[in-house]
N, C-alpha and C positions, 0 to 999 in steps of 0.2 A: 106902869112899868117901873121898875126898881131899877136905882142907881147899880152902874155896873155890870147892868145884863147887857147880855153881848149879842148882838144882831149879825147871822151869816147869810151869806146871798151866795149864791154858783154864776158864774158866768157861762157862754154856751156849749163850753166845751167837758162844763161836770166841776172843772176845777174852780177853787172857792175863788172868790174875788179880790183883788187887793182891796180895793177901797170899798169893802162891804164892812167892812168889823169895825165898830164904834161905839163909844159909849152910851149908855140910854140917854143922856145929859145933851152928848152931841147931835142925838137922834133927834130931842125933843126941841132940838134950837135948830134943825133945820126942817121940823113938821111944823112948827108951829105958824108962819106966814101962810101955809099953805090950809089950817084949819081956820085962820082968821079970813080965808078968800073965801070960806064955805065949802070947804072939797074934806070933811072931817071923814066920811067915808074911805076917799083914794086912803087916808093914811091908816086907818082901821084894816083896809084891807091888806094894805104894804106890813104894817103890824103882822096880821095873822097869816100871811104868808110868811113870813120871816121866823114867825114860831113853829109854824109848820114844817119849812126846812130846817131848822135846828136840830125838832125832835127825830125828822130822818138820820141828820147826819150823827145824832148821839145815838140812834137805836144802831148804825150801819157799827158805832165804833165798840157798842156791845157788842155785837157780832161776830168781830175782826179777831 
């Protein structure tokens, strides 16, 4: 992940979340206990969900 990429999340109502946007830096310092307990997957997959909504929310503001 590169410094500075920005991670979005929705909350359940569509709207973006306050405390989803962080830095990859702050990302990586709160996944990394959780890859040193053996759970590398939960955060691969939190990863690739998290590029997967991105790329929604950037195709949605192509659109706009």
């Amino acid at each position: 992940m590169l410094k500075g990429e920005v991670l979005v999340d929705w909350d359940d109502s569509g709207a973006l979340s306050q405390t989803a946007l962080m830095t990859a830096h702050d990302y990586d310092q709160q996944a990394l206990p959780a890859q040193c307990m053996g759970f590398p997957s939960v955060v691969d997959d939190t990863i690739s969900l998290a590029k997967e909504k991105l790329t929604q929310f950037l195709a949605f503001l192509d659109g706009a």
